[in-house]
Every structure is written in C-alpha cells, then in structure tokens.
KOLDRENPA-699458 format. One record per residue (C-alpha): x, y, z; residue in three letters. Coordinates in steps of 0.25 Angstrom, whole numbers, plus 5000, padded with zeros to 4 digits. Layout:
N
XYZAla
...
! end
This chain:
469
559653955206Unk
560753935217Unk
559753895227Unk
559253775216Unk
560653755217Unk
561053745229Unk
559653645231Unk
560053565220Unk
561453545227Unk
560853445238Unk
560053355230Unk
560653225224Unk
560653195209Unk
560353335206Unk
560953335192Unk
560953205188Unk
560553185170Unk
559553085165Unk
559453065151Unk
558353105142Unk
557653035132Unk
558853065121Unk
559752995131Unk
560353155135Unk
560653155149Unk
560053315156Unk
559953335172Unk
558753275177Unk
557653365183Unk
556953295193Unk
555453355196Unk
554953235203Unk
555253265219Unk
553853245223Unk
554053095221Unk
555553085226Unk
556553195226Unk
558153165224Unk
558953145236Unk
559753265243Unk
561253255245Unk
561153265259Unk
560153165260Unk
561353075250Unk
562453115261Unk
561553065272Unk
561152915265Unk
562852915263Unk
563252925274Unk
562252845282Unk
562452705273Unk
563952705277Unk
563352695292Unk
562052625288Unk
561652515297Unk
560452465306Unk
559852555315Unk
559252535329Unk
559652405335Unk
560952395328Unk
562052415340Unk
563352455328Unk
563852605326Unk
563252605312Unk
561952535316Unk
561652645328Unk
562352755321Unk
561252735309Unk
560052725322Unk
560352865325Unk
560452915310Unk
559152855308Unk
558452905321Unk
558953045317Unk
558153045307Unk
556853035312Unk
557153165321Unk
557453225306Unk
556253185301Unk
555453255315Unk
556053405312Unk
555853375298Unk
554453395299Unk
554253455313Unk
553753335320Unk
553653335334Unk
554653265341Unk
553953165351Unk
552553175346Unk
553153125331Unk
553853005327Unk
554652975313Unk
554552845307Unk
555452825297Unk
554852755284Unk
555152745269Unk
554252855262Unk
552952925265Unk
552252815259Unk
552852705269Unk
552552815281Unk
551052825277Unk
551052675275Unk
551552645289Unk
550552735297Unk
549352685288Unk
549752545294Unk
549552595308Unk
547852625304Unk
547252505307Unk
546252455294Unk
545052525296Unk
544052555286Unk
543352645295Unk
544452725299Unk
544952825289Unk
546252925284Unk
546153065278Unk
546953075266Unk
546853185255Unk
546453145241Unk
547853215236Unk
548553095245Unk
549853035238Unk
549552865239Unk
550552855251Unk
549552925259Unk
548252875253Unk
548452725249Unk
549052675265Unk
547752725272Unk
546952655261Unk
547352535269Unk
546852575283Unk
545552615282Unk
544652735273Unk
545552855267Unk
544852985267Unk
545253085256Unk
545053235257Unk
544953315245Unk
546153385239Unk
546053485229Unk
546653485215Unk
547653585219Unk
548053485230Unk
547453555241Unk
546853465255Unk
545953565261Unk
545853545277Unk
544353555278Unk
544353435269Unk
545153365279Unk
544153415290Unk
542853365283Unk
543653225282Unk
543953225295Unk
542553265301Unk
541953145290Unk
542753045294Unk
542853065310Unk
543352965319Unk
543952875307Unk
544852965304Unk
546152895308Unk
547252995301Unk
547153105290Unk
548653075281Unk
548753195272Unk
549853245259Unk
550753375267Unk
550753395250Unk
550153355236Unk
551253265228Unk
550453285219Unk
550353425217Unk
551053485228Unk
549953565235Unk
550353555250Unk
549153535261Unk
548853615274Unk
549353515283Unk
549453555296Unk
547953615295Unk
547653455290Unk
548253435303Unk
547453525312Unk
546153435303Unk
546453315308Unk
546753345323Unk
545453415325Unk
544953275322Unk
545953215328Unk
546453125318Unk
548053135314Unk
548553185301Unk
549653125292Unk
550353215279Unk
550853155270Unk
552253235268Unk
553053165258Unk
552953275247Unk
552853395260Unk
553953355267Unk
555153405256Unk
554653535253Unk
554153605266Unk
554453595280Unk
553653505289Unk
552853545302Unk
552253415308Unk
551953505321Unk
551353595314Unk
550853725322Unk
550053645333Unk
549553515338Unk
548353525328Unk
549253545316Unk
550153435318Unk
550653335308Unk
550553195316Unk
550953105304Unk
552053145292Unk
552653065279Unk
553653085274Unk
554653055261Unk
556053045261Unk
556053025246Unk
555253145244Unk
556253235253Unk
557653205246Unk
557953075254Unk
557552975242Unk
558052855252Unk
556852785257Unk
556552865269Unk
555252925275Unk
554552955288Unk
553152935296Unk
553153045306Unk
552053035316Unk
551453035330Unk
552452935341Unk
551452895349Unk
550552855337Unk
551552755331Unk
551952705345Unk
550452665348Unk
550152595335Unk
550852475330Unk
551852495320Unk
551552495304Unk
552952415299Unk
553352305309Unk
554652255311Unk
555952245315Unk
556352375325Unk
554752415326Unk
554752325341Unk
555252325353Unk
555052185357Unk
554452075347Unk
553951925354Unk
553251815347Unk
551851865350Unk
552252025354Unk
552852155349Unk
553252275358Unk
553452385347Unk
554152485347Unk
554052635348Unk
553952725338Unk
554652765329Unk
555352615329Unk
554052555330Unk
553652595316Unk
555152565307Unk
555152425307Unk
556252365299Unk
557652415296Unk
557152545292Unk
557852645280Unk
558952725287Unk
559452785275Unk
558152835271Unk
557652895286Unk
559152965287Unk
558953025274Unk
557653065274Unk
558153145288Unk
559353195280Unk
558253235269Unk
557653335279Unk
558853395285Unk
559253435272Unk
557853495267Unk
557753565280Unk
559153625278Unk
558653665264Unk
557653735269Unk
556153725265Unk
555853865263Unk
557053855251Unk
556253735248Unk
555053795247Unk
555453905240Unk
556153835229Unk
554953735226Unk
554053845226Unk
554953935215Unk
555053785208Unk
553653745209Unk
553053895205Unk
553953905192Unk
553453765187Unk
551953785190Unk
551953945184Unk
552653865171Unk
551853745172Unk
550653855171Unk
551153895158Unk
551053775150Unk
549853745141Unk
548953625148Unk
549853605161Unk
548853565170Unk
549453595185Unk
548753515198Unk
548853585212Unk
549253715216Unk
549753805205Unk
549753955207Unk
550854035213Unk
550154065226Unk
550053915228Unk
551453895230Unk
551353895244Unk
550453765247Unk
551153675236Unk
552553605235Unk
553353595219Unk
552153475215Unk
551653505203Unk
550853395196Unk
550153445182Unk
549753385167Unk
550053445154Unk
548753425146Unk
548753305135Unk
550153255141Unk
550153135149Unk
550753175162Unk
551753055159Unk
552153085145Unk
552453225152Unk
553353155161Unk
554153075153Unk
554453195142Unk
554953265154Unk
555853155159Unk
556153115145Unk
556453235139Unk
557053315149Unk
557453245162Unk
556453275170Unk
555753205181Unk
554253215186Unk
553253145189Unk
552053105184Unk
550653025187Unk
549853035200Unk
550853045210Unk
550352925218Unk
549153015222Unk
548152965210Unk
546852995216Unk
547453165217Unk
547953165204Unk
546753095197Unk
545953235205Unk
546753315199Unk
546853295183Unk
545453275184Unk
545453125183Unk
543953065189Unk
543652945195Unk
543152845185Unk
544252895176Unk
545452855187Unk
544752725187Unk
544752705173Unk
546352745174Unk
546552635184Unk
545952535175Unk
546852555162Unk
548052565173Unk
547552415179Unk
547452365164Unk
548852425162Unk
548752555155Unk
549252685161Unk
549152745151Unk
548552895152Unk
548652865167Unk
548153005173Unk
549453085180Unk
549953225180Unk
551553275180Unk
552153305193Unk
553353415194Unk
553953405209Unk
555053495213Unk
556153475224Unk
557153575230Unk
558253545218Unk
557353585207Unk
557653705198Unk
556853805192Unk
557653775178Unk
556953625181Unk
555653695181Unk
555953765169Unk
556353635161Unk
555053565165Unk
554253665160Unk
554753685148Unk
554753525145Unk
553353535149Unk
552853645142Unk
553353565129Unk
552753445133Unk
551353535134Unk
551753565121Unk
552053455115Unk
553353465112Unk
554153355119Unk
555353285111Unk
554753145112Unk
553753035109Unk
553252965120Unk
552552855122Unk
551652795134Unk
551752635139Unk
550552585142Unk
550752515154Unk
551652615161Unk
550952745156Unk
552352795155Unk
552752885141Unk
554052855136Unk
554852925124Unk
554852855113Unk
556152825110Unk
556452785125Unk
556552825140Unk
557552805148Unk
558452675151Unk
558652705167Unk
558952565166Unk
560352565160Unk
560652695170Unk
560352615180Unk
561252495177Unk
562352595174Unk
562152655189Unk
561952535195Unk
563352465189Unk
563952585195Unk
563752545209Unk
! end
C-alpha cells in the first residue's frame, strides 16, 4: 500500500471525481494508460517553468530565445540515454508522437511497388498504414497470444531478398501486451542486411530500452516513441535513428530551419538533426517528454515492473474466474515475464461497448474498447474471417456500427492500485451476470450504448472550467 502511495503521489489529477449516471460524483479510476496515460507532476513543474521562459529557439539572438535552444537541445541527449543509443552513431529528431516519427521516415522510401517493408500482422495503424504508401507491405504472422516468431521473420526476409528496404516492428502488442524478442528480430535483419525499426510507443513506459543491444548484430537502428504514452501528454515524440542515414537523404518535413542556404533554384540542407524539424517545432512538448524520462528512470523500472506484474496477475487470475470471460494473449502466471498490464478480453453475449459504458457509467471507470487501431489483429483474434470483416465494412459505410466487432481493454500504469482491480472485477463479474443497474440503449450511427435515462453533460463542465480561466 505505501509503495502505491508513494507512485500515486507524482501523478497529476490523481484523485479527481467525475460524476456517475445518478449525477453522484466518486474518484475516477482510470485503466486506459495504453492509449494515453495522465501526466506526472514533475513533468507539470517542468511545462511551468519553461512557458515563463518560452520563446523561439535557434536563430533568436535574446536571453529567453537562447536560454529555451539549449533547454530544447538537452533534450535530445535525454532522449539518447533514455533508450541506450549510441552517441554519434544515433540522432534524435524530435517530432509530435510515434505516428508523425513513422510518418516522417516512410516519406524518405521512394514509391516503389517493388520494393517492400516487413511489418507483423499484429502492427498498431501508425506502423502499417505509412509504408502502405511507399511500396508493398509484407506481414509476418503473429500468434493469437501476440507472439512474432524470429524464424517467421527469417523466411520473410529470404522471400523477399533484395526488396527489402526496412523491417519496422511493435517492441510490444497494444493490444494485448505480449512483448517481442527484439534484439533477436534485430540479429534477423542484419544477417540480411537490411535495417530494423520497433515501434516503442507502448515499450517504452514499462521497461528499460537498450537500442545497442549486446552487439553490432543486435542493434536497434530506428526507435518511436510516445511522449503521450510516457506521462508527458504535451504533444512530444521522437524518431531516433542512424546520423548518417538522414544526413544522406533529403528531409521528410521541409521548411523553415531544415537549410543552410536556400536560392531561387538551390537548397543546401542542413545536417541532421536540424535538417528533418522544419517549422517552429514544439518546445514544450520535447522538454517534457525528456523531463518524462528523467522521472521514470529515477522511479526505477524494476519497481515498475514489479508493480504492473503484481497489477496485471491479480486482474487476469480474477478475470479467469468469471463465467464466459474470454482472455486474448498471454494469460498464465508463467507468462508474466514476456507481457506488459494489456489485457484485452470479451465477456460472452455482451457487446464489448455496452461493457464499457456500464463501467464508466456506473462506476467511474475508464477502458477502452474496439479494435485498438490494429483492426486486422483483433479481427484474428475473436475469430472474425475475411468475408465477415467485409460485410462489417459494408454496414459501417451505409452508416450502421452497430454490432461493430471489438473486445475491452484494461491497461495499467505505475498509479494504479490493486483495490482498482478489485473494483473492476467485481463490476465485471455483475455485468457477466446480468446484473448491472441500468438500461442502455445503442445509436445506430455511432454504435455507442448509452443509459437510458442519459450520459453525461461534459458540455456544461466544460463551460464552467473554461469561464474560470
């Protein structure tokens, strides 16, 4: 209890009510971290104190403009002993989220239909949908526990040959939390000699980074990351990757700051990381992101680790127990080790929205729920076959979402309880049951289930918080 405590202590809203369907107000439990998590109070202190100095960086030549250059460059040196890069060999480029840094090194592939990228069929859309647009994606198999076997990648690799341009895999399912191998990925596609990317977005706030690896072989050349995803909900993100590799291709975003010297009919570009920021970039998001990562490093992960695990066993052994709880992904007590607090699951003959909506509704609790922005995983596993997505994709483009196929997501992060856990279970158990206090009913067009009686007027909340300013 006093270790929970002590977590909960550095988080940001912590014990903030929301009301429940009756209009009675209760602490909010929020189980949602693997789509954002709350911010940390170090990370708060940090945004503070840098808008009463916020100004332009780099060419500014005022106190306030070169004192914010060298808050922002400080950064980027976080960023490289966040994840073990190697200094010289890797570069940070300082983006929005995962999905802008997987955007912004698809755009250096030339289009080439013949060319192709390794991706995993368990890939979350920001690192599928981006290489759709340069040339053929290749998908190894994942298993329904989550699992990306290495060989798989290997018979990829040998298939495709020469064409391979990059293999971009997830460092772990946000789906269902299984983590991957990737360092052996990494020894994969240097014996074919082909660079590897991962995908660290849900990796990087639960377990300590190694981008060197062990050797040469098992080195990490591209990482993405999340700041959202890490505590630091301010719009900040990173690309980290090979220096010489974005100093010998032309830059993804042009602009302003990317350049050297621009004529009428010539362009000296910068080098790297310059070269790839163009634009007044987002100061307060890179300089929190950095504060993110001196704070969960000062928490230690092996705290971390051990608190999730402790979080993440009590909910699946209790999850176990209810009558027609389907769980996806790794699920046994000697699993515990290979996956993170993910757990996606289906309570039979209840819609995986109406489960979340009771739980929100009834008891302040937040989940999430659907496919996760990984359709083509989740369709694999509850069973969902080809011709049966289509016809899904067909009512949805004629309007109807409703029996839209999804499952329920319970994501931990390092300020969540066990007494939380506890909570969720024993709503979930009634809901199995039947016995939730509401009747709810489904819009067409959204798909969403509300209670009869009325959901909640964020509206008026917000006009009230906002007249406060």
């Amino acid at each position: 209890m006093h270790e929970t405590a002590a977590l909960r202590e550095r988080v940001v809203g912590i014990d903030l009510k929301v009301p429940l369907y009756s209009g009675e107000e209760v602490v909010y439990t929020n189980l949602d971290n693997a789509a954002s998590t709350p911010a940390l109070k170090a990370v708060k202190i940090e945004a503070d104190n840098l808008l009463e100095w916020y100004s332009s960086i780099h060419r500014g030549a005022g106190y306030k403009s070169q004192l914010a250059s060298e808050w922002y460059e400080r950064s980027r040196k976080t960023v490289l002993d966040f994840v073990n890069a190697k200094m010289g060999y890797h570069c940070v480029i300082l983006t929005g989220n995962t999905t802008d840094a997987i955007n912004r090194l698809a755009r250096k592939l030339p289009r080439d239909n013949d060319k192709s990228v390794i991706i995993s069929a368990a890939e979350h859309h920001a690192n599928d949908l981006p290489w759709r647009d340069r040339g053929r994606v290749v998908r190894v198999p994942v298993s329904d526990r989550g699992e990306i076997d290495p060989d798989d990648l290997r018979q990829a690799l040998e298939n495709e040959g020469k064409r391979c341009r990059l293999v971009s895999l997830t460092g772990a399912s946000n789906v269902v939390g299984t983590m991957q191998p990737i360092h052996e990925f990494a020894r994969v596609a240097h014996e074919f000699g082909v660079q590897i990317a991962i995908d660290a977005a849900q990796l990087a706030p639960h377990v300590q980074i190694d981008m060197q690896g062990r050797s040469e072989e098992e080195r990490i050349d591209f990482l993405f990351i999340s700041g959202h995803k890490m505590y630091a909900p301010f719009g900040g993100g990173a690309l980290i990757g090979p220096r010489e590799y974005f100093n010998s291709s032309a830059p993804s975003l042009r602009g302003g700051g990317a350049v050297l010297v621009v004529e009428p009919e010539g362009i000296d570009w910068a080098g790297s990381p310059e070269r790839e920021e163009a634009g007044s970039p987002n100061v307060i998001g890179a300089i929190t992101l950095a504060a993110s990562m001196r704070e969960l490093k000062k928490i230690g992960f092996d705290r971390l680790e051990k608190q999730e695990k402790i979080l993440t066993n009590k909910f699946l052994n209790g999850l176990k127990k209810i009558d027609g709880a389907s769980i996806y992904g790794l699920a046994e007590d000697a699993d515990l080790e290979r996956r993170l607090g993910v757990v996606a699951f289906n309570l039979t003959d209840r819609p995986h929205d109406l489960v979340a909506s009771i739980l929100s509704h009834e008891a302040a609790i937040g989940v999430r729920n659907g496919c996760f922005c990984s359709h083509p995983f989740v369709m694999q596993l509850i069973g969902v076959s080809t011709s049966e997505a289509r016809a899904f994709r067909q009512r949805v483009r004629a309007g109807d979402r409703q029996e839209i196929p999804g499952a329920v997501r319970v994501s931990f992060g390092l300020y969540n309880t066990e007494e939380e856990v506890d909570r969720v279970l024993a709503l979930l158990k009634r809901i199995a049951e039947g016995k939730w206090e509401q009747k709810y009913v489904q819009s067409e067009k959204s798909g969403k289930f509300k209670p009869e009686m009325g959901t909640f007027d964020v509206a008026s909340r917000l006009d009230r918080m906002q007249r406060l300013v």
